[in-house]
Each structure stands twice: as C-alpha cells, then as structure tokens.
C-alpha positions, 0 to 999 in steps of 0.5 A: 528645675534649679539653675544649676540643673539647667545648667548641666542639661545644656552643657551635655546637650552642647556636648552632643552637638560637637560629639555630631559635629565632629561625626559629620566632618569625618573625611572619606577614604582616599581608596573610596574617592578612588572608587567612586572616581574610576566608576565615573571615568568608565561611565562616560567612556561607556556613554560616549557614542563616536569617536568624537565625543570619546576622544573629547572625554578623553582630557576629563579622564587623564588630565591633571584637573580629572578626578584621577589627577586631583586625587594623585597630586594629593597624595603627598599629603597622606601617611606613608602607609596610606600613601603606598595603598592609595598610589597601587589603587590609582595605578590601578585605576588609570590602567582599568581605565585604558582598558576601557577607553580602547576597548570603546575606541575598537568598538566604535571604530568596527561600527563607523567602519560598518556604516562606511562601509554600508554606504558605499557599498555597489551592486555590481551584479549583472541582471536583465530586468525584463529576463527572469530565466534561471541561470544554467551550468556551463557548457563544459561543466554540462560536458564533464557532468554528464561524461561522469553520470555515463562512465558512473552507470558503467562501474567506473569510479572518479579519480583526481589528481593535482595539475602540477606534476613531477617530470616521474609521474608526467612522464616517466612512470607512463613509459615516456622516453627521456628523448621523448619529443613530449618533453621538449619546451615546445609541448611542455609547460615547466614550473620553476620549482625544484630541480630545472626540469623537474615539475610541469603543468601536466600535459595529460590526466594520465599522471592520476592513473599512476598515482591511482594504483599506486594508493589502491589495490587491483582490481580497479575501475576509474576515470580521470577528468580534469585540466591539462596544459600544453603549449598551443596556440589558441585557434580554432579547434585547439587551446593551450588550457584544456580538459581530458577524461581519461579512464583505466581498468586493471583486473583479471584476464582483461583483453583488447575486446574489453576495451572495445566493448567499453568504448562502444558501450560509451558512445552508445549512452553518450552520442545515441545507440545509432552510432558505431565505434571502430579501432585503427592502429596506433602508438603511445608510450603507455600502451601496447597494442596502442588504437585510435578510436573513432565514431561513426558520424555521417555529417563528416566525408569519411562518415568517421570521426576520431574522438581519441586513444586507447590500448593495453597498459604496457607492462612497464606502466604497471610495474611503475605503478607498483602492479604485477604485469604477470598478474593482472592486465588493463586498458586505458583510453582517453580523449578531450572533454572540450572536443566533444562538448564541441561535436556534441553541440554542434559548435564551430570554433573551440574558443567560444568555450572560452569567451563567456559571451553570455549570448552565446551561452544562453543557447545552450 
C-alpha cells in the first residue's frame, strides 16, 4: 500500500471514531428523564409497606435533591420551547405522583386499622361451657307467635301500625270524647312534636283499626298486635310499656253472636277446649253494645277470669274510617298479650317479663 493510501485509510477511520463518539455523547430528552424519574418515584410508594417507611420515602420523592427536584431546577437551562413541554410534564409528574402517595397512605392506614382493630377486639358473649342447650324465643314473642298461628287458622289477617300516633287516629276517629278522661296526662303519653297535644305514644292498637279501613275495602278480617304505652306505675300485674292484640271484623250482616263465636272459638284453640267464655255488659267509646269478655278458669274464686273487651263497631267509628254503617257492620275485641302470656304460664309478677333474668327465662 502507498504511504499516501495509508494515510486516507486512517484519516477516515479517525472520522468514524468521532462520527461514533459524537452518537454516544447525545443527551437524553428532558420528557425521557421525566418518565423515567415519575416511574421510580411511584415504584418505591408502591414497595413501601407501612406508614413509616412511606412517609421516610416521602423527602426522596418531593425534596429539592430528588430526581423530581434535580430535573426542575435545570429547567432554566432549556430552550423556551423545551422549557414550557418540560415544566407541563413535571407538573404533571408531582401530581401522579401525590396521587399515588395518598392513595398508599389510605391503603396503609385501613390495613394498620384492621390489624388494631384485630387485636383488640373482645369476646363479650356470654356462654355456659358445660350448658350447650339452644337458645329459644322470648316468652312474650312465644306469646305473640302463637296468638298469630291461632287468629291466622281462624281467617284473620295481621295488620300494623306505628307507635306514635296523632290525637284523630288515638283518639278521636275511635269516638273518644275531647273531655275523655283518656286523654288526660295521667294515662297519656304526649310527643312533643307538632301542635301541643297533638301526637301521642298510642294507648292502644286501636289506631291501626282505623288506619285498616281506611287503606282497604270491606269486607275484612284482621288482628293488630303491637306495643302500647301508658302511664302506669310498673308493679305487679301492670307495666307502663305493654302489648295488646286487638282484632276487627267489618262485612256483611255481622251480629253480636259473630263476636261471641269468635271468641269462644279462640279461647278453645288457644287455652284447651275444656274452657268456656262468657259476655258481661260493658262500655267503650268505639263500640256499642259494648262487653267485657271472660274465661272459665276454676284455679280463681269466681271460677272466671276476665282477659278483655269487645262489641259492635259504633257507627261513628265506621264513618271515621271511610265505611257505610248502613252497609256493612262489625265487631272488635282486644285485650293484652302480656297478660295472658302471664295466665298461660302460670307466672306471679308481670315484671319478671321484663327483667331478662335468664334463670327465669329458661323455664320456659
């Protein structure tokens, strides 16, 4: 080769070294470290696994020497144009970013809570380890059940209403005169809400008798059980919080010898056929003729006992609750549930009903 041969060959071969060099030294784009900074930020808040160690990442991600912050303060250092692109991209990267690192502190924070929480939790259930008898309904709920399963076998139908009631459906839509000892503070609860003497705590079910014809059409056939509220000092055979069951029956050519079937034929499902029923004169504002209604019992002097009230409808009871008197007729009867859960088992005081002594409970 001649020398001047030899000399061109390393002159482009030095050419092409510097063409590489040159291609080696290019400087990456500002939106590339960017990128590459945002998904280094985002995967340490995503390793960090409690508060602690998130909230110790948290100066590498925002502080003036994290990649975030190296990258802003160079930004002085670009183009205009390449300055605005990479000031929008860092916005945007602080605020991924955030996003991130809250949604990590909510994650964390539920998982600390729940393993707290975990561990402070106590088992306050009561149990008997050497009793594994199951549990049972209360005696009043057996009462209520079972009331229900004997009226339902008969054609009735179940029917409720709330316990706060206005003064027209407690009292007046059931005939009740406005100077109706009834209403006075001594037997009433009043709400204060409204008009002053305007809403009550029902003294009665009563109220969903009314509230029964007027949403349905004759003829009809239903019970109203539910609690009732009066003020009565808690002893021995009375409560100021109690339960009634109260049934009414509207149709067609109904007679005071309907209602005195229908009581018999209740007392016989509900007590044992052996017993009898018998009908004494009586009066209530919302029916007439009115009755009181008694049981034969011979473990009382009288060989009776007296579980509650009945009678015919008063027509104004029926035109309160939207229905011809000259059309239709009915009776009703009521009496308390606890009472007679009271009789049925043989139980003193009425206030043990009440109490939750679960050694008393668990006779029955």
């Amino acid at each position: 080769m001649s020398r001047c041969g030899a000399a061109r060959d390393l002159e482009g071969q030095s050419s092409r070294a510097a063409t590489v060099g040159c291609s080696t030294l290019r400087r990456v784009p500002v939106s590339e470290e960017i990128a590459a900074a945002t998904a280094t930020a985002l995967d340490r808040i995503a390793r960090a696994s409690s508060m602690e160690s998130l909230k110790a990442v948290e100066p590498d991600l925002f502080g003036k020497r994290s990649e975030l912050g190296i990258l802003r303060s160079r930004l002085g250092s670009l183009d205009p144009e390449e300055r605005k692109d990479a000031g929008r991209a860092l916005n945007d990267a602080r605020s991924a970013v955030e996003d991130a690192l809250r949604a990590r502190q909510r994650e964390l924070a539920g998982d600390e809570r729940r393993v707290r929480l975990a561990g402070e939790r106590l088992d306050l259930s009561e149990f008997a380890p050497d009793d594994h008898a199951r549990g049972h309904y209360h005696l009043l709920t057996q009462a209520h059940r079972r009331l229900e399963e004997v009226f339902v076998g008969m054609g009735f139908t179940i029917a409720e209403g709330p316990e706060v009631e206005t003064e027209w459906f407690n009292f007046r839509a059931l005939n009740f005169a406005d100077d109706h000892p009834a209403r006075e503070m001594q037997d009433t609860l009043y709400v204060d809400l409204g008009e002053p003497g305007r809403t009550v705590l029902r003294t009665h079910t009563s109220p969903v008798q009314i509230r029964t014809m007027l949403e349905r059409e004759p003829p009809i056939y239903v019970v109203c059980p539910g609690r009732v509220y009066r003020r009565d000092t808690a002893d021995a055979t009375h409560m100021p919080v109690f339960h009634q069951i109260e049934g009414l029956v509207i149709d067609r050519g109904i007679t005071f010898g309907d209602l005195a079937g229908t009581l018999d034929e209740f007392v016989r499902a509900f007590y044992g056929s052996e017993r009898r029923t018998r009908l004494r004169p009586s009066y209530f504002p919302f029916t007439e003729p009115s009755a009181e209604f008694d049981m034969s019992d011979p473990t009382t002097r009288t060989g009776w006992l007296e579980l509650g009230g009945c009678g015919m409808v008063h027509p104004n009871v029926l035109r309160a609750g939207g229905i011809d008197p000259e059309c239709w007729s009915g009776f009703a009867f009521g009496f308390g549930t606890d009472r007679m859960a009271k009789m049925f088992h043989g139980v003193d005081d009425l206030r043990e009903l009440w109490t939750n002594d679960v050694r008393f409970l668990r006779q029955f």
